[in-house]
Gaussian input, Z-matrix of N, CA and C with variables (Angstrom, degrees):
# hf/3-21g

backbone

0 1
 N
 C     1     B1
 C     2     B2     1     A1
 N     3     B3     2     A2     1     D1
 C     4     B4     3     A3     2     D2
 C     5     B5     4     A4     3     D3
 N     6     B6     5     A5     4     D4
 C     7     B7     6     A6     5     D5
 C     8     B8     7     A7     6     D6
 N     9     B9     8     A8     7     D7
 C    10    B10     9     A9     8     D8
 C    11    B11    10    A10     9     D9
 N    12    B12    11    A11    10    D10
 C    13    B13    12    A12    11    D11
 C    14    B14    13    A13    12    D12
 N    15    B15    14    A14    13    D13
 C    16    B16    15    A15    14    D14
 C    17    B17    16    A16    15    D15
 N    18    B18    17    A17    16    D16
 C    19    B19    18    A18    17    D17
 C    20    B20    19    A19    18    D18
 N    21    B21    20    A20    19    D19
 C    22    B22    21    A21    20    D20
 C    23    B23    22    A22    21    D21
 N    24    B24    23    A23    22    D22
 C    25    B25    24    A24    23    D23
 C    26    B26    25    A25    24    D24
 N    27    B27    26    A26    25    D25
 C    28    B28    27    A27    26    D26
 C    29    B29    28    A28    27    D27
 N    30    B30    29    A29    28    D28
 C    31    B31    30    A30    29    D29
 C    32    B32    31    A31    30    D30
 N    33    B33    32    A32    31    D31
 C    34    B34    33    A33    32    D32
 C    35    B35    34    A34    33    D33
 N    36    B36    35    A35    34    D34
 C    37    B37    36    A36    35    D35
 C    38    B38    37    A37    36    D36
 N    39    B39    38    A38    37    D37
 C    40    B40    39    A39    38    D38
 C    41    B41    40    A40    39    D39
 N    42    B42    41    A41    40    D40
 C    43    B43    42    A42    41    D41
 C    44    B44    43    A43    42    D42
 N    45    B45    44    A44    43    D43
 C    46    B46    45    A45    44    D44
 C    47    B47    46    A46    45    D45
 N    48    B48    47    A47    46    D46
 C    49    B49    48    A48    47    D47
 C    50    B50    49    A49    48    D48
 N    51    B51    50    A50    49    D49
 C    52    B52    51    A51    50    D50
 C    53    B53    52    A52    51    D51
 N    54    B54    53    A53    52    D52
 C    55    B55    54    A54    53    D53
 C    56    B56    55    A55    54    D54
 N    57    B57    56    A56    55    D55
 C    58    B58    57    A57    56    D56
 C    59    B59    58    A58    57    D57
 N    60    B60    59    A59    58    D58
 C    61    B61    60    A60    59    D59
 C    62    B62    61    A61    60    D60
 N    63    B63    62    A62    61    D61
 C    64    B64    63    A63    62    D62
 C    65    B65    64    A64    63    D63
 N    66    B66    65    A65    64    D64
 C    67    B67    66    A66    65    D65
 C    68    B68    67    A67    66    D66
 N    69    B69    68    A68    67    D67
 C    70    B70    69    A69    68    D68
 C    71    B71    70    A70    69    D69
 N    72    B72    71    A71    70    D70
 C    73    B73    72    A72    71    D71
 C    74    B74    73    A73    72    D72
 N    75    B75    74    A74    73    D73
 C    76    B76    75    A75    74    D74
 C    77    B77    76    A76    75    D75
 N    78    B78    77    A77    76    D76
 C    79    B79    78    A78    77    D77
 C    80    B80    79    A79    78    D78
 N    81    B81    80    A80    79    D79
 C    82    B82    81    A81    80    D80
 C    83    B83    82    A82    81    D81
 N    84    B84    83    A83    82    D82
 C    85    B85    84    A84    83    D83
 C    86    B86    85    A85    84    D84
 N    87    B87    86    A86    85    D85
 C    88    B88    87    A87    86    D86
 C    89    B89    88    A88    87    D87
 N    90    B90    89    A89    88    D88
 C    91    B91    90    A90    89    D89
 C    92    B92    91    A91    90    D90
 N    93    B93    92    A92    91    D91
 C    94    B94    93    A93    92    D92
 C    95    B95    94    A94    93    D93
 N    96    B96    95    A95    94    D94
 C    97    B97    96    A96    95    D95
 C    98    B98    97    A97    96    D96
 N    99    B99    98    A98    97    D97
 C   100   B100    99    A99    98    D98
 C   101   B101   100   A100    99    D99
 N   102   B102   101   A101   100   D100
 C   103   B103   102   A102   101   D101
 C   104   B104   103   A103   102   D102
 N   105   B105   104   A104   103   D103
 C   106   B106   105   A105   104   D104
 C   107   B107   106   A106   105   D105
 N   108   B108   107   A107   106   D106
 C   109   B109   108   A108   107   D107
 C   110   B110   109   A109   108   D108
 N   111   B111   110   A110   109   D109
 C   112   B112   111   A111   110   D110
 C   113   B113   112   A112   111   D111
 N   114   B114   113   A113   112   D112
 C   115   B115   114   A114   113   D113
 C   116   B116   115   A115   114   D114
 N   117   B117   116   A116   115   D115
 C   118   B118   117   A117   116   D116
 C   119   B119   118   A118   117   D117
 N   120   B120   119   A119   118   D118
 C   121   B121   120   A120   119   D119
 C   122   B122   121   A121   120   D120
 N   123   B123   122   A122   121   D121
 C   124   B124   123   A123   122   D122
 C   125   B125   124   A124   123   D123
 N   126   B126   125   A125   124   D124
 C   127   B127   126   A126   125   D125
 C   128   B128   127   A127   126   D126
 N   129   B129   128   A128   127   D127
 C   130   B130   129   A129   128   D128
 C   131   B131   130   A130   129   D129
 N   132   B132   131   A131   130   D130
 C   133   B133   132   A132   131   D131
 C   134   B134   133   A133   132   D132
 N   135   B135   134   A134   133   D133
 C   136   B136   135   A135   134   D134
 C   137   B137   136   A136   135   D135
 N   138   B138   137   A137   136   D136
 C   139   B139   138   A138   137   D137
 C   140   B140   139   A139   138   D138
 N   141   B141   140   A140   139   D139
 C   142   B142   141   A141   140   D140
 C   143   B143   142   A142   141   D141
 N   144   B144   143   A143   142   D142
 C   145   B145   144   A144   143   D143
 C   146   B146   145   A145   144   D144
 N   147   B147   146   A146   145   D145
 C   148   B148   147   A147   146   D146
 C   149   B149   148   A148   147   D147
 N   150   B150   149   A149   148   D148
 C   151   B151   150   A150   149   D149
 C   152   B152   151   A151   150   D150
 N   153   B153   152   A152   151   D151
 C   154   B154   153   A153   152   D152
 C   155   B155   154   A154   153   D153
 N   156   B156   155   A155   154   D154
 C   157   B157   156   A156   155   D155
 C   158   B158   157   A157   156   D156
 N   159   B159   158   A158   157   D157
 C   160   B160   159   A159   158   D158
 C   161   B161   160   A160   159   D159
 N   162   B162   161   A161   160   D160
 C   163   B163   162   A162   161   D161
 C   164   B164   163   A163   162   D162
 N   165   B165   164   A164   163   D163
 C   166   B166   165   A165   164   D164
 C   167   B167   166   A166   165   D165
 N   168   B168   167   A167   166   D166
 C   169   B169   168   A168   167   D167
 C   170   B170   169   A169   168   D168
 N   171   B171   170   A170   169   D169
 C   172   B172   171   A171   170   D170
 C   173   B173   172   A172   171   D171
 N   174   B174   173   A173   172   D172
 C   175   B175   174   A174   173   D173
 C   176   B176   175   A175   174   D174
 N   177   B177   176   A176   175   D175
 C   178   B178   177   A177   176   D176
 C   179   B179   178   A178   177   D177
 N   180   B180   179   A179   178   D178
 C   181   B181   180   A180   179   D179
 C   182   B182   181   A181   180   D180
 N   183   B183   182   A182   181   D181
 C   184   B184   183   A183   182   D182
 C   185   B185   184   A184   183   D183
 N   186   B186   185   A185   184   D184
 C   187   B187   186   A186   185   D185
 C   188   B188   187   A187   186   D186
 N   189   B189   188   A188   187   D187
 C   190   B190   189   A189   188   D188
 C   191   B191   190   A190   189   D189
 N   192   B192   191   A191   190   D190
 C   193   B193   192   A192   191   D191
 C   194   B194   193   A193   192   D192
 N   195   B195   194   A194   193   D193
 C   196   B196   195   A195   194   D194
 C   197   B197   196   A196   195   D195
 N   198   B198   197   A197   196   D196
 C   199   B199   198   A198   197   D197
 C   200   B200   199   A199   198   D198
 N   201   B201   200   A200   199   D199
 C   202   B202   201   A201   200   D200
 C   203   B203   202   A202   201   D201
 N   204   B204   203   A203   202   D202
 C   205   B205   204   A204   203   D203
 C   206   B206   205   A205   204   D204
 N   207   B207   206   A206   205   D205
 C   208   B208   207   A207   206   D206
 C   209   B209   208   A208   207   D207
 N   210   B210   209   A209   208   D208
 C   211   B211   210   A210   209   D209
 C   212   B212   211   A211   210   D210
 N   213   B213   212   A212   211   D211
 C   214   B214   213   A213   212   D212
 C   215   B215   214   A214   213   D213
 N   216   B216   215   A215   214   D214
 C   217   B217   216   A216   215   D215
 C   218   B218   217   A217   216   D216
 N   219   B219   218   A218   217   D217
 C   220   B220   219   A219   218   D218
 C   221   B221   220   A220   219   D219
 N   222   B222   221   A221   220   D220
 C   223   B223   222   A222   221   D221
 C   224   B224   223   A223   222   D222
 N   225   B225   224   A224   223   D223
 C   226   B226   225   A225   224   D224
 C   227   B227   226   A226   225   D225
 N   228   B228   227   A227   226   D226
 C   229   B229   228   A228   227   D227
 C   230   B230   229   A229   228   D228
 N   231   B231   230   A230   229   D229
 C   232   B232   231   A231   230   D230
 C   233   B233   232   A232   231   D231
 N   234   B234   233   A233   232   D232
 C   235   B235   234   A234   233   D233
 C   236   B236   235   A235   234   D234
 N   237   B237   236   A236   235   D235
 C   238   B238   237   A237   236   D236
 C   239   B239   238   A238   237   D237
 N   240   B240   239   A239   238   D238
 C   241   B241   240   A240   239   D239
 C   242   B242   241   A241   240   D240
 N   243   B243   242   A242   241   D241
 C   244   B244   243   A243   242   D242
 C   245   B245   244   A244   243   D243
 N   246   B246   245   A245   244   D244
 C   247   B247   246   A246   245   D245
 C   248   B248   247   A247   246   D246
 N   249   B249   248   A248   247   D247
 C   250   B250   249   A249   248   D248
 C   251   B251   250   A250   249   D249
 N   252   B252   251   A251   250   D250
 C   253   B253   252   A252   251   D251
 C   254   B254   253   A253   252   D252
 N   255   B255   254   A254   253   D253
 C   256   B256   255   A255   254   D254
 C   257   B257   256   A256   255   D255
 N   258   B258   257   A257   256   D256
 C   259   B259   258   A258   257   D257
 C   260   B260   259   A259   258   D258
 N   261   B261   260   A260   259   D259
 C   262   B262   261   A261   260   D260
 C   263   B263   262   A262   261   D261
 N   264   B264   263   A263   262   D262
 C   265   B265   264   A264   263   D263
 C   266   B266   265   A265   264   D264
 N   267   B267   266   A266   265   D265
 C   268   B268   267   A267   266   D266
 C   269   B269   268   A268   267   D267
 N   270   B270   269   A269   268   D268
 C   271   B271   270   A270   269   D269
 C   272   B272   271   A271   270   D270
 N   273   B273   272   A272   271   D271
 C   274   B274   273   A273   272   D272
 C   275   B275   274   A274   273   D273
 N   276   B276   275   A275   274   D274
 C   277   B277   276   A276   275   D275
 C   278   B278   277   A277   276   D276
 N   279   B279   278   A278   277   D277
 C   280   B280   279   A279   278   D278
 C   281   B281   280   A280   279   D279
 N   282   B282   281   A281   280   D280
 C   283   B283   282   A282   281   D281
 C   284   B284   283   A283   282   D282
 N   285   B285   284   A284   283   D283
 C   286   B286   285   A285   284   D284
 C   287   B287   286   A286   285   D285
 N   288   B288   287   A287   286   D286
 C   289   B289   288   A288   287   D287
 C   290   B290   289   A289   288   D288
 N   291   B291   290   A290   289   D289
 C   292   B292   291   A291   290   D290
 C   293   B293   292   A292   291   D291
 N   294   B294   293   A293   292   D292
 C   295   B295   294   A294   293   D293
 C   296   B296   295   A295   294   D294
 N   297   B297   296   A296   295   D295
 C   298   B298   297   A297   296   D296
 C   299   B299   298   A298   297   D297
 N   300   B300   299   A299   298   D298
 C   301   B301   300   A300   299   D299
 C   302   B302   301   A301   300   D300
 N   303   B303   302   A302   301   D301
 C   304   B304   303   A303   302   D302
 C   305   B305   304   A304   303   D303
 N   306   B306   305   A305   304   D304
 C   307   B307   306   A306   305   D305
 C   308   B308   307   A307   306   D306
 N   309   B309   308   A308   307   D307
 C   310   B310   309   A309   308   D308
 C   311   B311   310   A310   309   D309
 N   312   B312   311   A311   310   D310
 C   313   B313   312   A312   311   D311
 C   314   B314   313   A313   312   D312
 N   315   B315   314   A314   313   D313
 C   316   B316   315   A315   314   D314
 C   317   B317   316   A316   315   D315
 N   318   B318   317   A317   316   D316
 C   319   B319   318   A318   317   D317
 C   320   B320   319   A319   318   D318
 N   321   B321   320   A320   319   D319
 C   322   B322   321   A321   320   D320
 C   323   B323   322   A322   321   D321

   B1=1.4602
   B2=1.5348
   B3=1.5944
   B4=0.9558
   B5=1.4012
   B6=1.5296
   B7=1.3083
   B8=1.2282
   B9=1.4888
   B10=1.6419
   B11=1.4924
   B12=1.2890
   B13=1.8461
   B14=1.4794
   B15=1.3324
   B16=1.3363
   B17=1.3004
   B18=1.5503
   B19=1.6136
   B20=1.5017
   B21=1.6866
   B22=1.1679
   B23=1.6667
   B24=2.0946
   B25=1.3793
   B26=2.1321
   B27=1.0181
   B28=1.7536
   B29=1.2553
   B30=1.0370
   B31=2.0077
   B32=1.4934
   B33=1.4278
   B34=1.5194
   B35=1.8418
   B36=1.6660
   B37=1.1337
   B38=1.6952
   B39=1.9830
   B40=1.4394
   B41=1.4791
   B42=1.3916
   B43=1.5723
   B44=2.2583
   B45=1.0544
   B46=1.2481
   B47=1.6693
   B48=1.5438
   B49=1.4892
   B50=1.1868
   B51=0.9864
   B52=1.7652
   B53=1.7650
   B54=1.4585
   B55=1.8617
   B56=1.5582
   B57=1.5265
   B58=1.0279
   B59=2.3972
   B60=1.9935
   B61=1.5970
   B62=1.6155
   B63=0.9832
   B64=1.2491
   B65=1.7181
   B66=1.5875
   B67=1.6825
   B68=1.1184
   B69=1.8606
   B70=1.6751
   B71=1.4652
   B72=1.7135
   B73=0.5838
   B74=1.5103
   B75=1.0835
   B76=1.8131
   B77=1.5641
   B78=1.3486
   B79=1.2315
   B80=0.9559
   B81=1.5833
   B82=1.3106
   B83=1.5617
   B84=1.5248
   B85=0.9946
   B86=1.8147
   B87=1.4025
   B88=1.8071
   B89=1.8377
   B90=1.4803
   B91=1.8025
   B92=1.9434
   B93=1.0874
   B94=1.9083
   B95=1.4317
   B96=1.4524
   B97=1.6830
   B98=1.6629
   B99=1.2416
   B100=2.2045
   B101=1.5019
   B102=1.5252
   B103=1.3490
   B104=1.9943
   B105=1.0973
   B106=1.2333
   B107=1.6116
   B108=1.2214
   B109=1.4675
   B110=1.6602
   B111=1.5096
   B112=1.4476
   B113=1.4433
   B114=1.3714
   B115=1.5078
   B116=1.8800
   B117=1.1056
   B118=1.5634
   B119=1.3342
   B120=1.4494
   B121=1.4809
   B122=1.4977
   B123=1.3093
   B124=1.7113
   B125=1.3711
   B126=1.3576
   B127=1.7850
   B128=1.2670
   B129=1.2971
   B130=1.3986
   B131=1.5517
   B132=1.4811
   B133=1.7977
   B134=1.2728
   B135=1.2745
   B136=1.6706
   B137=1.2577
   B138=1.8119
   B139=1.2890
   B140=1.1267
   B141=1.5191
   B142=1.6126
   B143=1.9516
   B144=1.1956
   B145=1.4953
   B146=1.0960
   B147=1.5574
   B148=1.2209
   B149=1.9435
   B150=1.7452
   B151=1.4811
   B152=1.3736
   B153=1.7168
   B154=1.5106
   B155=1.8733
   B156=0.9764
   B157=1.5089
   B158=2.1820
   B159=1.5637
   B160=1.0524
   B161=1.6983
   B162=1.1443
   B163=1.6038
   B164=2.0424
   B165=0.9036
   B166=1.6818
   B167=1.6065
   B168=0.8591
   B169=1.7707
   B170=1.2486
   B171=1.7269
   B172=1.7447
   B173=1.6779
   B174=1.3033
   B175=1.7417
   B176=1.7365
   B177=1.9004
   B178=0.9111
   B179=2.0620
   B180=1.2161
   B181=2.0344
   B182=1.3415
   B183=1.2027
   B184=1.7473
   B185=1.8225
   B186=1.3640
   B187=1.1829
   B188=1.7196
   B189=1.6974
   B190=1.4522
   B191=1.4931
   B192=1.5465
   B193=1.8375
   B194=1.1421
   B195=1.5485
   B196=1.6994
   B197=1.6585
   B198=1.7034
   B199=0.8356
   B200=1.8000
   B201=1.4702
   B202=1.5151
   B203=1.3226
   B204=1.6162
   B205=1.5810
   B206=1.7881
   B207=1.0782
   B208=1.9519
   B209=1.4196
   B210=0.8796
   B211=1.7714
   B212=1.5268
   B213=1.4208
   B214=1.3766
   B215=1.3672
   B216=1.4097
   B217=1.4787
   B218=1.3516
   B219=1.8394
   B220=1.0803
   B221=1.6573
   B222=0.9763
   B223=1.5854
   B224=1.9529
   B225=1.0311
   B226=1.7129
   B227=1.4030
   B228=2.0627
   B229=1.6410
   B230=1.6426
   B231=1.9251
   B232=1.3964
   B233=1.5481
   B234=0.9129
   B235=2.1640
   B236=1.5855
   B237=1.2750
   B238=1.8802
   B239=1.5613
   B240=1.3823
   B241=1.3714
   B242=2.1015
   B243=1.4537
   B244=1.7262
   B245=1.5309
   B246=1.7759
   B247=1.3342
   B248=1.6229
   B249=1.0329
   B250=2.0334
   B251=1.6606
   B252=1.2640
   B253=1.7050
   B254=1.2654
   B255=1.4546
   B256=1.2282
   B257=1.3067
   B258=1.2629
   B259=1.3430
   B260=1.5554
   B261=1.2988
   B262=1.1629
   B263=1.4722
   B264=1.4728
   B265=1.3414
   B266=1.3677
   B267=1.3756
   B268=1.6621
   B269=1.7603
   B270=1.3565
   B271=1.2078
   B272=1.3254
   B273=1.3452
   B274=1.3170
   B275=1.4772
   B276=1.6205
   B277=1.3545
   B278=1.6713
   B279=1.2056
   B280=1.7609
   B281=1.7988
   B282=1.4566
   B283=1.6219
   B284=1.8235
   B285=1.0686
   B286=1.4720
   B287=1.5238
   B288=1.9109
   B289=2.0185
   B290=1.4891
   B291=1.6839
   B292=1.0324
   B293=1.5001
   B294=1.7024
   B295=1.2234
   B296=1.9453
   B297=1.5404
   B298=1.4205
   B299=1.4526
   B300=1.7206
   B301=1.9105
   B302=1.3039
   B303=1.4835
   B304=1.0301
   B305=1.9155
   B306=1.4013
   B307=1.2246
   B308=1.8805
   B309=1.6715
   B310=1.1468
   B311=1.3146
   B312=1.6011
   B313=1.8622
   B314=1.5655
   B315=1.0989
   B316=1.7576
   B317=1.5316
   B318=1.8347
   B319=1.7330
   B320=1.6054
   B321=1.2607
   B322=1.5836
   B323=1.4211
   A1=109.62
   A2=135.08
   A3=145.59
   A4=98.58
   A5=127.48
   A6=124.16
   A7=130.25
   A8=109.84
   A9=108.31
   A10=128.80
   A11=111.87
   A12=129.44
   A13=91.92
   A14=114.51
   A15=128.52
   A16=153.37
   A17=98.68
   A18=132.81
   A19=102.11
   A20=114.53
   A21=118.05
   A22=92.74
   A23=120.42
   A24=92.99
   A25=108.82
   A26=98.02
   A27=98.43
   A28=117.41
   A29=106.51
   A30=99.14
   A31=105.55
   A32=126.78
   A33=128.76
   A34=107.35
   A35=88.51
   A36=80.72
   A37=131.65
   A38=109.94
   A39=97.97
   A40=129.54
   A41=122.31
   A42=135.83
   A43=92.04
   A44=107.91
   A45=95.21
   A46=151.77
   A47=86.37
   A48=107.56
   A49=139.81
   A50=124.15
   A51=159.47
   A52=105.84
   A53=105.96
   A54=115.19
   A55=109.06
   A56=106.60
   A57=120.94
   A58=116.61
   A59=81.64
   A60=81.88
   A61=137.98
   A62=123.72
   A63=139.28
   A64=110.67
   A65=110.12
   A66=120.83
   A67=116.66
   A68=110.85
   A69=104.11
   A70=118.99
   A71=132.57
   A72=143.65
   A73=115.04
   A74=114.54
   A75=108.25
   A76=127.38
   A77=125.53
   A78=131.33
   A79=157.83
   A80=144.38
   A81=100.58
   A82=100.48
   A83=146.13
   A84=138.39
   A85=83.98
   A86=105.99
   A87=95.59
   A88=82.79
   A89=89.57
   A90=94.49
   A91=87.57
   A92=86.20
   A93=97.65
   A94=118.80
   A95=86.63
   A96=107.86
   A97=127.26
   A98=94.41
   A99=101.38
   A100=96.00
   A101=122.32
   A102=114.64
   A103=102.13
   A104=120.99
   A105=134.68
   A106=108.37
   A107=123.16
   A108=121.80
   A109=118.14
   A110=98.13
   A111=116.90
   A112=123.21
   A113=147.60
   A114=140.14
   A115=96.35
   A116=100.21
   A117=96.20
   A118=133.74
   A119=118.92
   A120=111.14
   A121=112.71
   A122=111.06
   A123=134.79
   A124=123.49
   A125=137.36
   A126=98.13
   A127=135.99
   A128=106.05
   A129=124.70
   A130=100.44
   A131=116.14
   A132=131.51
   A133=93.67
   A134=109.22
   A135=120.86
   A136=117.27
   A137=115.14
   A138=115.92
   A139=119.26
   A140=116.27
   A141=111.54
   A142=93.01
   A143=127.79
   A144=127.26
   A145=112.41
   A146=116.69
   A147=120.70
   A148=105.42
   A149=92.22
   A150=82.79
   A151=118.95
   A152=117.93
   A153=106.45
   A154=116.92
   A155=115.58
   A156=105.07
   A157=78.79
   A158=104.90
   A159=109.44
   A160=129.88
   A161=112.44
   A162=106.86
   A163=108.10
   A164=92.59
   A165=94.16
   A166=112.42
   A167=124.81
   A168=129.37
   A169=100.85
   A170=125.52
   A171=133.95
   A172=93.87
   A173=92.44
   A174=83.17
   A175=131.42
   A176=92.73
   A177=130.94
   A178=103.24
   A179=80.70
   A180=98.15
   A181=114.67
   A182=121.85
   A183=127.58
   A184=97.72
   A185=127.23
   A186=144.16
   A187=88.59
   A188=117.92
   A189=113.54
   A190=91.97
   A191=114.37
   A192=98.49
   A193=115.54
   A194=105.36
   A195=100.53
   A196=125.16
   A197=105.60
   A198=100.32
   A199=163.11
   A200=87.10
   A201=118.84
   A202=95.58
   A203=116.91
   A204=111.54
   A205=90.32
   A206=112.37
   A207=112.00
   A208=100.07
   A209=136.48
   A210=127.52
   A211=97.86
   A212=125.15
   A213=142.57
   A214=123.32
   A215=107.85
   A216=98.27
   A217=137.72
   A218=102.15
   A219=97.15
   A220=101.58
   A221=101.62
   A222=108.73
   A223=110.36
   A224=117.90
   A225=139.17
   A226=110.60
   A227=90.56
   A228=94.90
   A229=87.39
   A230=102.84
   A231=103.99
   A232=114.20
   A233=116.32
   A234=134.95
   A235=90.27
   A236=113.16
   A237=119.22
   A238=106.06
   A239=98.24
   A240=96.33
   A241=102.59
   A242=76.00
   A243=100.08
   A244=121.74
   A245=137.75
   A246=115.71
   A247=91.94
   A248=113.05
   A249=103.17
   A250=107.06
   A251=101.10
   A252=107.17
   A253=109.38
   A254=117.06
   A255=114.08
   A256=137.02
   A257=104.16
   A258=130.95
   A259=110.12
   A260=138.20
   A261=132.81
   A262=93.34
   A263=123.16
   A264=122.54
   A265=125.37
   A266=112.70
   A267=116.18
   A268=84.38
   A269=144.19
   A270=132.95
   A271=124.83
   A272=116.09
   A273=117.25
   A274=96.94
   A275=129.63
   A276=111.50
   A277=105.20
   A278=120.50
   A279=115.17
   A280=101.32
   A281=82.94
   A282=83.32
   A283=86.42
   A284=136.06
   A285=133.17
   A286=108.22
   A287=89.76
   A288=115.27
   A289=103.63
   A290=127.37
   A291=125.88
   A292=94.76
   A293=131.47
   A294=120.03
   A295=90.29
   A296=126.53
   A297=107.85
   A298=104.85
   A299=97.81
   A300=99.01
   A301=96.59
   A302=129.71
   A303=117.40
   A304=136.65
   A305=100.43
   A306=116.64
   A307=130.50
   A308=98.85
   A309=104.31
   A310=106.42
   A311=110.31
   A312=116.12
   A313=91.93
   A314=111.20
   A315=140.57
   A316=87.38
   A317=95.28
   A318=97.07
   A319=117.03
   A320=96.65
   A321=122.65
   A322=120.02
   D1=139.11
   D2=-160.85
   D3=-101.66
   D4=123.17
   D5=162.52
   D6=-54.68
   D7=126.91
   D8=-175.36
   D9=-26.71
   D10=-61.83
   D11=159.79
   D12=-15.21
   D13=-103.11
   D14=172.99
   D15=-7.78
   D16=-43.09
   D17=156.69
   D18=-57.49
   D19=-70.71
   D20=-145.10
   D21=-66.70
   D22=-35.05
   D23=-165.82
   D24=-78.62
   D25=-14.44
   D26=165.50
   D27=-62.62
   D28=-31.74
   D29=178.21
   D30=-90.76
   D31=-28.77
   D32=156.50
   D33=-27.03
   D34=-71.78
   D35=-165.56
   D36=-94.10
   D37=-8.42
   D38=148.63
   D39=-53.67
   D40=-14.57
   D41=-164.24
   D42=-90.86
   D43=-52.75
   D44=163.72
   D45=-69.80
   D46=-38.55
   D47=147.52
   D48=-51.84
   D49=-27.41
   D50=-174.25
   D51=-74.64
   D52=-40.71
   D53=177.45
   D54=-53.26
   D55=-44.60
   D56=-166.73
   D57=-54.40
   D58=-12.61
   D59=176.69
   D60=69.55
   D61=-146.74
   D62=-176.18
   D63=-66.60
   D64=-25.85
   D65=166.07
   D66=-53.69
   D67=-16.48
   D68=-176.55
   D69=-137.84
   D70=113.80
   D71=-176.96
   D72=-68.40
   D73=-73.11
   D74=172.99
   D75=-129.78
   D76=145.94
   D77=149.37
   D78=-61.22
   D79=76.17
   D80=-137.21
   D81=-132.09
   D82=157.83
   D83=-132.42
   D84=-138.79
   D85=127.78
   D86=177.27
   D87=-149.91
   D88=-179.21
   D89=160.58
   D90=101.32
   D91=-173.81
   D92=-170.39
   D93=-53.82
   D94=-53.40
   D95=156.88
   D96=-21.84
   D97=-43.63
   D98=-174.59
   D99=-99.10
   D100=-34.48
   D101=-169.47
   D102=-77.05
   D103=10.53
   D104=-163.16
   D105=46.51
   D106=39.27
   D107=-173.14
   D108=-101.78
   D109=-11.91
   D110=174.17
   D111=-14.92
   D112=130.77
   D113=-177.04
   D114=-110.08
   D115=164.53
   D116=158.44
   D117=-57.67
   D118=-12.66
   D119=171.32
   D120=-118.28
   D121=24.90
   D122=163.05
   D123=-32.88
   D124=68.69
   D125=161.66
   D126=-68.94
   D127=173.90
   D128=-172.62
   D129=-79.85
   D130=120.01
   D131=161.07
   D132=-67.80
   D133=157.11
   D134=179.34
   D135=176.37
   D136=99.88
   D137=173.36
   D138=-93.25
   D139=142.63
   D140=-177.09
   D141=-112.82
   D142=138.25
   D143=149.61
   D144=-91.28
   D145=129.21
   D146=-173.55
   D147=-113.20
   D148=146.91
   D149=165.44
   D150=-109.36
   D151=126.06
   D152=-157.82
   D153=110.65
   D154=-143.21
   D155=-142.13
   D156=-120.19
   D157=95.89
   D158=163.34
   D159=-44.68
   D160=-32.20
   D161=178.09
   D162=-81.02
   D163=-23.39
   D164=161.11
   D165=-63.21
   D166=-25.71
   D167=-151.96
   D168=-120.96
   D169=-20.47
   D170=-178.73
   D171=-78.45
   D172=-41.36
   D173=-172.44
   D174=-59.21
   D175=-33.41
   D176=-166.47
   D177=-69.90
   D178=-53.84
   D179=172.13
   D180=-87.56
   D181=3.28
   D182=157.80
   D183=-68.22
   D184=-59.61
   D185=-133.38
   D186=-78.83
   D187=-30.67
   D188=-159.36
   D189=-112.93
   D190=5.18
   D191=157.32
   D192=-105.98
   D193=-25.74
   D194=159.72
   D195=-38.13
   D196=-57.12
   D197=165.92
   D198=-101.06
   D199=40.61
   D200=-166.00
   D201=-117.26
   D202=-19.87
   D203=-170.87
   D204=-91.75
   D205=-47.07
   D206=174.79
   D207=-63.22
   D208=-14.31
   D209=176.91
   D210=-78.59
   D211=-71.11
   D212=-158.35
   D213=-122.55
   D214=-2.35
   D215=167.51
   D216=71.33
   D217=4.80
   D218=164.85
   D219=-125.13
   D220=171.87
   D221=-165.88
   D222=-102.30
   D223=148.48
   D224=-178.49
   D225=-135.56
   D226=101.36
   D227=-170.81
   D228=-100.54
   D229=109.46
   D230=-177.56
   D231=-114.30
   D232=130.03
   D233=-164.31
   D234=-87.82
   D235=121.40
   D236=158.05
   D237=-103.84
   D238=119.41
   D239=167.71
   D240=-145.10
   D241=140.55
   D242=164.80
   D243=-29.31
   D244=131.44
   D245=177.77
   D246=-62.40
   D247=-51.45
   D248=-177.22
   D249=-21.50
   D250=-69.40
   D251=-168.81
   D252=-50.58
   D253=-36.00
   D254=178.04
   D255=-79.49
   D256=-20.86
   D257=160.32
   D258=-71.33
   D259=-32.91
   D260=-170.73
   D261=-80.26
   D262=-61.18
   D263=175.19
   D264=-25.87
   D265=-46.67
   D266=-168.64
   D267=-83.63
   D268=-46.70
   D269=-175.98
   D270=-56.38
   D271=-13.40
   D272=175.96
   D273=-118.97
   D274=8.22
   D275=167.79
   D276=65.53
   D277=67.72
   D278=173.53
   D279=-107.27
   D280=166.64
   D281=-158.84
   D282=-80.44
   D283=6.56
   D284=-179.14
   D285=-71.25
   D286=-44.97
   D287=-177.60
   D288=-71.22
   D289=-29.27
   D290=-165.95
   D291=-77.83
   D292=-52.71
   D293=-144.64
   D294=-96.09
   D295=13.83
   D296=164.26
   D297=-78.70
   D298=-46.44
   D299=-170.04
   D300=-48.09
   D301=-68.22
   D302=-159.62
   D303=-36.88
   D304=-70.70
   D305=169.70
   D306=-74.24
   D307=-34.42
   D308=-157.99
   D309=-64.72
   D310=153.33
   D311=168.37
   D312=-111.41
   D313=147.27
   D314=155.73
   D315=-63.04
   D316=123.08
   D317=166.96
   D318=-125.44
   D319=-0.77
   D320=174.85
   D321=167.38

């Protein structure tokens, strides 16, 4: 079970993330956080797939953890990567691709 705190700043920021549209294919939620193992000084894992040129879209999701961490104080260490990259990842099987299948939930 995901601590309330936590919940509310993930839906903060799938709800902002989400503007961004058709640029984003998936969300995906991994890290201590999904395994419910979270401590109190936990951040939030957070993959975004992007469609298109991921360092355009990192910058873009820097700006909405900045400001989710000044809202609430807790922090969302979130990874942009390309469906390509991501696709290359699961094609070569990396233990990065191994530990999303594993744990990760789709959060938008």
């Amino acid at each position: 079970m995901i601590k309330e705190s936590y919940q509310k700043a993930i839906d903060e920021f799938v709800r902002r993330v989400r503007k961004y549209g058709d640029k984003i294919e998936s969300i995906i939620l991994f890290g201590s956080v999904a395994r419910g193992e979270a401590r109190e000084d936990s951040d939030i894992d957070i993959l975004i797939i992007s469609k298109g040129d991921s360092f355009d879209m990192q910058k873009r999701i820097s700006e909405v953890v900045v400001e989710i961490l000044l809202n609430t104080g807790i922090y969302i260490s979130a990874k942009v990567i390309s469906t390509e990259e991501y696709n290359l990842m699961r094609n070569i099987n990396s233990s990065f691709f191994r530990n999303i299948s594993k744990e990760g939930i789709v959060i938008g």
